[in-house]
C-alpha positions as CSV (number, residue, x, y, z in Angstrom):
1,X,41.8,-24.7,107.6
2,X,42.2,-20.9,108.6
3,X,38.9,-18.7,107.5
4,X,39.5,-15.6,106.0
5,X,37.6,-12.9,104.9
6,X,37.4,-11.1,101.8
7,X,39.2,-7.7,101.0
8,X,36.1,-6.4,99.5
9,X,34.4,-6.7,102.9
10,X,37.3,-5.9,104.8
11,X,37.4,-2.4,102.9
12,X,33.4,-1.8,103.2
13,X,33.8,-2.8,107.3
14,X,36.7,-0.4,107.2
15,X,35.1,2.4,105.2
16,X,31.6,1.8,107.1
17,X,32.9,2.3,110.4
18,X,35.0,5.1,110.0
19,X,31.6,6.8,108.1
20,X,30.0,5.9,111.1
21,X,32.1,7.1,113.7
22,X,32.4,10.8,112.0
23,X,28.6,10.8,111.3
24,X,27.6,9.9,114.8
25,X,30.7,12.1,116.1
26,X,29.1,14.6,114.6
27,X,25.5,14.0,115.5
28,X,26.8,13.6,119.0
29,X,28.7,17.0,118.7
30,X,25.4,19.0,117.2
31,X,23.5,17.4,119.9
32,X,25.4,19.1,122.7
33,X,25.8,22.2,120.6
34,X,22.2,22.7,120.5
35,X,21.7,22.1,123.8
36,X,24.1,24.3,124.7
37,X,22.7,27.7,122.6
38,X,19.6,26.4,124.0
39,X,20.4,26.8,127.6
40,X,21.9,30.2,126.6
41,X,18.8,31.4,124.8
42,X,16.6,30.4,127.7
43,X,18.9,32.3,130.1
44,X,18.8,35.6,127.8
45,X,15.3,34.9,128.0
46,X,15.3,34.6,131.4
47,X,17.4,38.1,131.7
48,X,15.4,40.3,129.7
49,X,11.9,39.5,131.2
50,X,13.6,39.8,134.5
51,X,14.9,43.1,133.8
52,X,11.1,44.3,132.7
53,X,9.3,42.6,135.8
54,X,11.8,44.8,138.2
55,X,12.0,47.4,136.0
56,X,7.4,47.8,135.6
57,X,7.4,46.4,139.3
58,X,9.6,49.6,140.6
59,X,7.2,52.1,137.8
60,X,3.8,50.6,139.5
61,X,3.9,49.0,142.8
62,X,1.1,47.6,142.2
63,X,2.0,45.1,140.0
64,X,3.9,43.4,142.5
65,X,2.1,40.1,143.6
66,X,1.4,39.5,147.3
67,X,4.0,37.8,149.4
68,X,3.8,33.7,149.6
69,X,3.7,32.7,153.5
70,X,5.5,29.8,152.6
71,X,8.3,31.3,151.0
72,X,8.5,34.6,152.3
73,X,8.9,36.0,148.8
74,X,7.0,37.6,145.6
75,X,5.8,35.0,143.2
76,X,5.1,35.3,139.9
77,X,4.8,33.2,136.8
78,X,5.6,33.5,133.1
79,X,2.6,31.7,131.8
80,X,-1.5,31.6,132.2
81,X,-0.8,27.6,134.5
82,X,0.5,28.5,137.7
83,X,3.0,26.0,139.0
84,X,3.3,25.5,143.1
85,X,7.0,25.9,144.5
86,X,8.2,23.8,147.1
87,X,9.1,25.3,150.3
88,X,12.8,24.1,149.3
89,X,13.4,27.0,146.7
90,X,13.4,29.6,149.8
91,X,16.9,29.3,150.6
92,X,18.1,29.9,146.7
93,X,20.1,32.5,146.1
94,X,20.0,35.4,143.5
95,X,20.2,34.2,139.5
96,X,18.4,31.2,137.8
97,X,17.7,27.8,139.2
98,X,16.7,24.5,137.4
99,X,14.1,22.4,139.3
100,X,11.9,19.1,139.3
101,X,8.4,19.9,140.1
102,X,6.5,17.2,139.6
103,X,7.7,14.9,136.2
104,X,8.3,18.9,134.9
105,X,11.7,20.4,134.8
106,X,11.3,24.2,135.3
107,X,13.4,27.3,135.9
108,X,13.2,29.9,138.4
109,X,14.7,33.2,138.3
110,X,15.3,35.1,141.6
111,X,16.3,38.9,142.2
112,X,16.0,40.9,145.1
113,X,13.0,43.7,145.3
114,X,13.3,46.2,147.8
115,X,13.8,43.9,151.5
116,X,11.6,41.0,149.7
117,X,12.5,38.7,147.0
118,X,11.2,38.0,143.9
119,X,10.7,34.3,142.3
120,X,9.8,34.5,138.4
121,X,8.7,30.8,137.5
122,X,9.4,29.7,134.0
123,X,7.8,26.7,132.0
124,X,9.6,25.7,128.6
125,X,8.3,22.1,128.8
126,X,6.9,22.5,125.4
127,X,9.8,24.1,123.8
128,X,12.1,21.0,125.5
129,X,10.0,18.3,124.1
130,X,10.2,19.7,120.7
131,X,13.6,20.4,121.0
132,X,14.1,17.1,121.6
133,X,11.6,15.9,118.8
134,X,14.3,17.4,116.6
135,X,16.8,16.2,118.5
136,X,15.3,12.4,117.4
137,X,15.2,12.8,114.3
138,X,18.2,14.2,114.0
139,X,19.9,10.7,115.8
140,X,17.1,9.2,113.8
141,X,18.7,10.2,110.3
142,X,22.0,10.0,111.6
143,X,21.1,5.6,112.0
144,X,19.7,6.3,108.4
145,X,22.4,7.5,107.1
146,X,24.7,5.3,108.7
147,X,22.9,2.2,107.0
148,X,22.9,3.9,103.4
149,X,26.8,4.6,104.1
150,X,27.0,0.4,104.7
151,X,25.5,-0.5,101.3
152,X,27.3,2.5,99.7
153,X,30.5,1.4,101.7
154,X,30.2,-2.3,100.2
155,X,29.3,-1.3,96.4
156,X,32.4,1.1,96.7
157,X,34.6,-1.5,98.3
158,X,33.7,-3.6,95.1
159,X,34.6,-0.9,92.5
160,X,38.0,-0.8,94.6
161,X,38.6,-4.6,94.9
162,X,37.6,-5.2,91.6
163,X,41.1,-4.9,89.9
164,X,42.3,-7.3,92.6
165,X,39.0,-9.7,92.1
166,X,40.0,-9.9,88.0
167,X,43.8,-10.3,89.0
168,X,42.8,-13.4,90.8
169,X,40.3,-14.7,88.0
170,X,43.2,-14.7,85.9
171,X,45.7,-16.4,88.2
172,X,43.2,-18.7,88.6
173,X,42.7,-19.5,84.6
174,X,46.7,-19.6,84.6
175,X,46.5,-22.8,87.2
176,X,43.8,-24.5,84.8
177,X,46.2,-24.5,81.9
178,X,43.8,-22.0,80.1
179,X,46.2,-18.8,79.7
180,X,49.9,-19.5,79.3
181,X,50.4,-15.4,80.9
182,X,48.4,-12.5,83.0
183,X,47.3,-9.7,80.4
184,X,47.9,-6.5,81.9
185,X,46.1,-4.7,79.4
186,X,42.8,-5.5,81.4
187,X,43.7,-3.7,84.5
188,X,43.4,0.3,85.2
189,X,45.6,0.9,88.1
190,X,48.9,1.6,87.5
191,X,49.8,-0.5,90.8
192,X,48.2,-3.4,89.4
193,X,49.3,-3.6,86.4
194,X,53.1,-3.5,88.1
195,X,51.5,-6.2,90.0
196,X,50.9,-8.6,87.0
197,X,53.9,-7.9,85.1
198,X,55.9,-9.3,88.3
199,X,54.0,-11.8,88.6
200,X,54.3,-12.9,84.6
201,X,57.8,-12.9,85.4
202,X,57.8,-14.9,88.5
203,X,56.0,-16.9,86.7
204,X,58.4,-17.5,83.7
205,X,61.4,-18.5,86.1
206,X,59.2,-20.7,87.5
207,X,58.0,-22.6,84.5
208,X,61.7,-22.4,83.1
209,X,63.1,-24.1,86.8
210,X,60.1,-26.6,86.6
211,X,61.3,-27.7,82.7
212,X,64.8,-27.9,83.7
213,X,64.1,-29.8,86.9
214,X,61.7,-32.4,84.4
215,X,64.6,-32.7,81.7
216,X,67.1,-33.4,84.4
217,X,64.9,-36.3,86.0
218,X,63.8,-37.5,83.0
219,X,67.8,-37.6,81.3
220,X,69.1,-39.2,84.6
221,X,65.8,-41.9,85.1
222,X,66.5,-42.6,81.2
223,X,70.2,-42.9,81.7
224,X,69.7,-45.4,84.8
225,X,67.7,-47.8,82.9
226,X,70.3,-48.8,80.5
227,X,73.0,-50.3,82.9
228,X,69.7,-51.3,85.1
229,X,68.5,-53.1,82.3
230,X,72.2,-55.2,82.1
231,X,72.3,-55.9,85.1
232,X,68.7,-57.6,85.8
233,X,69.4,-59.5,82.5
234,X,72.7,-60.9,83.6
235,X,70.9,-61.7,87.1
236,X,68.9,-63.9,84.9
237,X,71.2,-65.6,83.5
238,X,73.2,-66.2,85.8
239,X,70.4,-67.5,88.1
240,X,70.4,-69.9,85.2
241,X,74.1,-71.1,85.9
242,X,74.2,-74.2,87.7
243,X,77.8,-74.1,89.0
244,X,76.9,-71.2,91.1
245,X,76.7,-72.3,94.5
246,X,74.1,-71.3,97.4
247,X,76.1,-68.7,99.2
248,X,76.5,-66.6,95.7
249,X,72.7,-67.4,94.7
250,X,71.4,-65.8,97.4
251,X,73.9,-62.8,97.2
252,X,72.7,-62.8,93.5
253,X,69.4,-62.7,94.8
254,X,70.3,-59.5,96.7
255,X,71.4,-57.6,94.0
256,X,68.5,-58.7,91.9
257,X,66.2,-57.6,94.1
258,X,68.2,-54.4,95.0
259,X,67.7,-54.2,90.6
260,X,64.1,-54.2,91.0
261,X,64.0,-51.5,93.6
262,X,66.1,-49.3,91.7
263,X,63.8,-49.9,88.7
264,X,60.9,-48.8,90.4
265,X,62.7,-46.0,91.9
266,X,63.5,-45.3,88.1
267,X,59.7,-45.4,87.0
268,X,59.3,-43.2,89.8
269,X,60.7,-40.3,89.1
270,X,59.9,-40.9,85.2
271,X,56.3,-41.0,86.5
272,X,56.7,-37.3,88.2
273,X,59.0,-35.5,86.0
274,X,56.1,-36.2,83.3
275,X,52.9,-34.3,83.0
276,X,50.1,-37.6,82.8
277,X,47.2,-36.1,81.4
278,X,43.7,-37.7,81.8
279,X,44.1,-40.1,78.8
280,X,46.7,-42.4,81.3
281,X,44.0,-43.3,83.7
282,X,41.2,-45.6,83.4
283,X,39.7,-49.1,84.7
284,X,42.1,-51.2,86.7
285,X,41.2,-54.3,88.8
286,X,42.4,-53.7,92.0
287,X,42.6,-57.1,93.0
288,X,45.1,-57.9,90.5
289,X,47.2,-54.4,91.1
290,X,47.6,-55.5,94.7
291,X,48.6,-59.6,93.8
292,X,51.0,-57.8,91.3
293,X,52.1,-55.3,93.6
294,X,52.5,-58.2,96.1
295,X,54.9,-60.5,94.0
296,X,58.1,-59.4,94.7
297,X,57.6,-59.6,98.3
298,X,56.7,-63.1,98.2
299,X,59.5,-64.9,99.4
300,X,60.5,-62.0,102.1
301,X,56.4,-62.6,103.3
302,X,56.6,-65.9,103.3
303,X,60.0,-66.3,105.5
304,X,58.4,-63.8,108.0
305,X,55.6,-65.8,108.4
306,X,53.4,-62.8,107.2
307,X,49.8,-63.5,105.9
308,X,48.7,-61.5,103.3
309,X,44.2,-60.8,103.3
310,X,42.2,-59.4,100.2
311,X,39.1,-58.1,101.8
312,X,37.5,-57.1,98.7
313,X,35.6,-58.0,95.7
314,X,38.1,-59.4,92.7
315,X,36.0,-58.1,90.0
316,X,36.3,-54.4,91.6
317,X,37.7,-51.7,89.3
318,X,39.0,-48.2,90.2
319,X,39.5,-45.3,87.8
320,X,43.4,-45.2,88.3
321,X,46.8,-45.0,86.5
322,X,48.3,-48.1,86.8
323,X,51.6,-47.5,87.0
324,X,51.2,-45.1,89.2
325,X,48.8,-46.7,91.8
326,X,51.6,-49.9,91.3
327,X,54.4,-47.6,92.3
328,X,51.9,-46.1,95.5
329,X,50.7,-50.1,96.2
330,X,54.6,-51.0,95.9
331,X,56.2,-48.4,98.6
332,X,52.8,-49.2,101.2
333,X,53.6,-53.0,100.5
334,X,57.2,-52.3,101.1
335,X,57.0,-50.5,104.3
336,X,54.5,-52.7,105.3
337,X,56.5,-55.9,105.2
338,X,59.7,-53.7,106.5
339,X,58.1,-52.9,110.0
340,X,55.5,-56.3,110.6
341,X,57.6,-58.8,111.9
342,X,54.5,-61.2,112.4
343,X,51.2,-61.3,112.1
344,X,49.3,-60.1,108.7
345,X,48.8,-57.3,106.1
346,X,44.9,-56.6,105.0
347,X,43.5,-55.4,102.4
348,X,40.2,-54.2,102.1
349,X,38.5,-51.6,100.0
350,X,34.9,-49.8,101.4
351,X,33.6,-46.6,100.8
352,X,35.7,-45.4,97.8
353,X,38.7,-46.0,100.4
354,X,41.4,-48.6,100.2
355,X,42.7,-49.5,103.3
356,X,45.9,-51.0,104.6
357,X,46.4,-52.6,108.0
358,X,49.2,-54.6,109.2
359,X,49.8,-56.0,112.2
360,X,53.7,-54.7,112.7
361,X,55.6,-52.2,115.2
362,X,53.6,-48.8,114.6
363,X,54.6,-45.1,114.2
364,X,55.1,-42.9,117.3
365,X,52.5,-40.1,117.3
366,X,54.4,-37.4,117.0
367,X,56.3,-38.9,114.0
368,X,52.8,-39.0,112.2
369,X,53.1,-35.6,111.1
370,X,56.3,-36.3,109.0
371,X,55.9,-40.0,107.4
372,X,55.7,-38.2,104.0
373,X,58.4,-35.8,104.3
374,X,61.7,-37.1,102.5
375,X,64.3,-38.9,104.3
376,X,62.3,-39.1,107.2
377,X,62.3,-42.4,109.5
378,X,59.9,-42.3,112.0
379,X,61.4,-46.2,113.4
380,X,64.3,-48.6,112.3
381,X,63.6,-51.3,110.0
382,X,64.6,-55.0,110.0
383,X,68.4,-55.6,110.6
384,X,70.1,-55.5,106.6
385,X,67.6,-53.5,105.3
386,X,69.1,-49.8,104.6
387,X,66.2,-47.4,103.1
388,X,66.7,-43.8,102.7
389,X,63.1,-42.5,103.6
390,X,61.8,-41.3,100.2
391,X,59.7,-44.1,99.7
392,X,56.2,-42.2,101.4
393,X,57.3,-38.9,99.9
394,X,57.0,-40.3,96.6
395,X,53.6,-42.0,97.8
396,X,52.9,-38.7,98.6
397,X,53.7,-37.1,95.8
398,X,51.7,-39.5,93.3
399,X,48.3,-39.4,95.4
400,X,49.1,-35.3,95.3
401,X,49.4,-35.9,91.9
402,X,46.5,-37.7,90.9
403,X,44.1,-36.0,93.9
404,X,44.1,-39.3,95.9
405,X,43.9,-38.5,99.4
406,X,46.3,-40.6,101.6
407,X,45.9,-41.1,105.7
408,X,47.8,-42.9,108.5
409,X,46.7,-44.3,111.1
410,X,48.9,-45.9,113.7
411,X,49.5,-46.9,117.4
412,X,52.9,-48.6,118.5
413,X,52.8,-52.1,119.1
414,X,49.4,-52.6,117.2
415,X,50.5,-52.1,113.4
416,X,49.4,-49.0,111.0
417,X,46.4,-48.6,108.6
418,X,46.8,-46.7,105.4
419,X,43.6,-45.0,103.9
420,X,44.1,-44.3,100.1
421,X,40.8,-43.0,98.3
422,X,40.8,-44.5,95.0
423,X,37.9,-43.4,92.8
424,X,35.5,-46.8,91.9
425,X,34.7,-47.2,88.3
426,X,31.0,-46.0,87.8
């Protein structure tokens, strides 16, 4: 089953990460900012005690440091620590240089004096490392801020969702039977509320197509059962005549049996054009549902040579409804005996789990997938014996019904087994 994620989160991962991107776009962007006005300061810096040294070196000569022999050049530095250049800086040219000296990044301003050069050495390694103290924090609150916009994110995302959240609340109190209608008078939002009111009416036509599609089933299963009725009677009777020879007794037969099958179809579709409420189910003995459900079939198992195995306790009782678990039993018999053409049908019950197994033909694997879907055959049945694929969907439809879960299990050439949970009496 496919996982999804809630809309309250999806908003809050939405709205968080969106917060986050501006907030660290914009931490990122002060960042550079400040290190941009940063390098400009130091370089105005850098320019107007420049312009002084020349400018009292020219006034008083004497001021004028000695010459380096390794550079060739007047050195002087702005600061009491004196900082050794490396014979390197020699070729710079005229205007400010960055360095490495050491693990310390420094600048050096050079300007021309006369035939010599100056170099000016600059330290801000203490101004740097609190820059970037500040620079820290500022990342630093920018991760705080970013969690407090999660938790504000989500409790937002909740205030949003929260129309959405009752909306479902009472779509799901509509399923349990509790309201008959959505009340819009709950909801804020004018989208939502346009929301429930096309739902309520969705929900009208429904109801009103399920009623109709219940009357109609019910009329038409009510109206077969009269001229069903007349003719299983007059099968019985006739069965009765003497006079009637073999040939027309076993055609009689036929269209006794063909009776019954109709009559169950009958039941059927009474059974799911009603609403059964929890009053219709209670103990049943499963042993005798299946010897009951097996009774018709006798003669057909019998000729086929088919043995027939209870696996399971005959005092055992299941929590059922039993004309519904004898229309399910009837239909699994039915295709049972159809496909097995030797061999046996099982019956055993472990586990809160009925199970089915007969020895006959099997199901393809890729027909699996469809046994239950109407008029779907997944394999031809015995020569003379037309079926029009509905029987599984109504199995279906019961155990759906009644929140019995039904599996098949097949291979071809080894027979099918049918899992039907069936809750055990307590």
């Amino acid at each position: 089953m496919r996982t999804r994620s809630s809309l309250r989160l999806k908003v809050a991962l939405v709205f968080s990460a969106l917060t986050i991107l501006l907030l660290v776009g914009q931490a990122l962007g002060v960042k550079a900012l400040a290190e941009a006005q940063e390098e400009k300061l130091i370089a105005a810096l850098i320019e107007d005690d420049m312009a002084n040294l020349l400018q009292s070196y020219r006034m008083d000569p004497k001021l004028v440091p000695p010459i380096d022999p390794q550079l060739g050049a007047h050195v002087s530095t702005a600061g009491t620590t004196p900082v050794a250049l490396p014979a390197s800086v020699k070729d710079l040219r005229d205007g400010t240089h960055e360095i490495i000296v050491g693990d310390q990044e420094i600048h050096v301003a050079v300007a021309a004096l006369g035939d010599a050069k100056v170099f000016r050495v600059y330290n801000f390694s203490r101004y740097e490392q609190r820059f970037k103290k500040v620079i820290d924090a500022l990342m630093a609150g920018t991760g705080v801020f970013a969690l407090l916009t999660i938790w504000l994110a989500f409790g937002l995302a909740g205030l949003l969702v929260r129309q959405v959240a009752g909306f479902a609340s009472q779509v799901k109190a509509l399923k349990l039977g509790t309201v008959t209608a959505l009340n819009p008078g709950k909801y804020d939002e004018a989208e939502v509320v346009e929301l429930v009111e096309v739902f309520n009416d969705y929900h009208r036509q429904m109801a009103r197509m399920i009623e109709r599609e219940k009357e109609f089933t019910s009329n038409v299963s009510h109206e077969l059962r009269t001229p069903l009725t007349a003719i299983k009677t007059s099968c019985e009777l006739l069965e009765q005549d003497t006079a009637i020879g073999s040939k027309s007794r076993a055609r009689l037969q036929q269209i006794d049996r063909a009776t019954d099958n109709m009559i169950e179809m009958t039941n059927a579709l009474l059974l799911l054009a009603r609403e059964e409420s929890p009053a219709d189910v209670r103990p049943v003995r499963l042993a005798s549902a299946i010897e009951d459900a097996l009774d018709p079939f006798a003669e057909e198992l019998l000729a086929n040579g088919i043995e027939t195995v209870l696996d399971l306790d005959n005092s055992l009782c299941v929590q059922v409804n039993r004309s519904a678990l004898a229309i399910v039993l009837s239909n699994l018999i039915d295709n049972s005996v159809r496909y097995t053409d030797r061999g046996s049908i099982r019956f055993a019950y472990r586990d809160g789990l009925l199970q089915i197994e007969d020895s006959g033909r099997g199901i393809p694997g890729e027909a699996l997938a469809h046994v239950f879907e109407r008029f779907y055959q997944a394999r031809p049945a015995h020569a003379g014996r037309r079926t029009f694929g509905i029987g599984l969907a109504i199995v279906k439809k019961i155990c759906d019904r009644y929140q019995w879960s039904i599996k098949l299990d097949s291979e071809p050439g080894k027979g099918t087994r049918v899992s039907l949970r069936l809750p055990p009496v307590d």
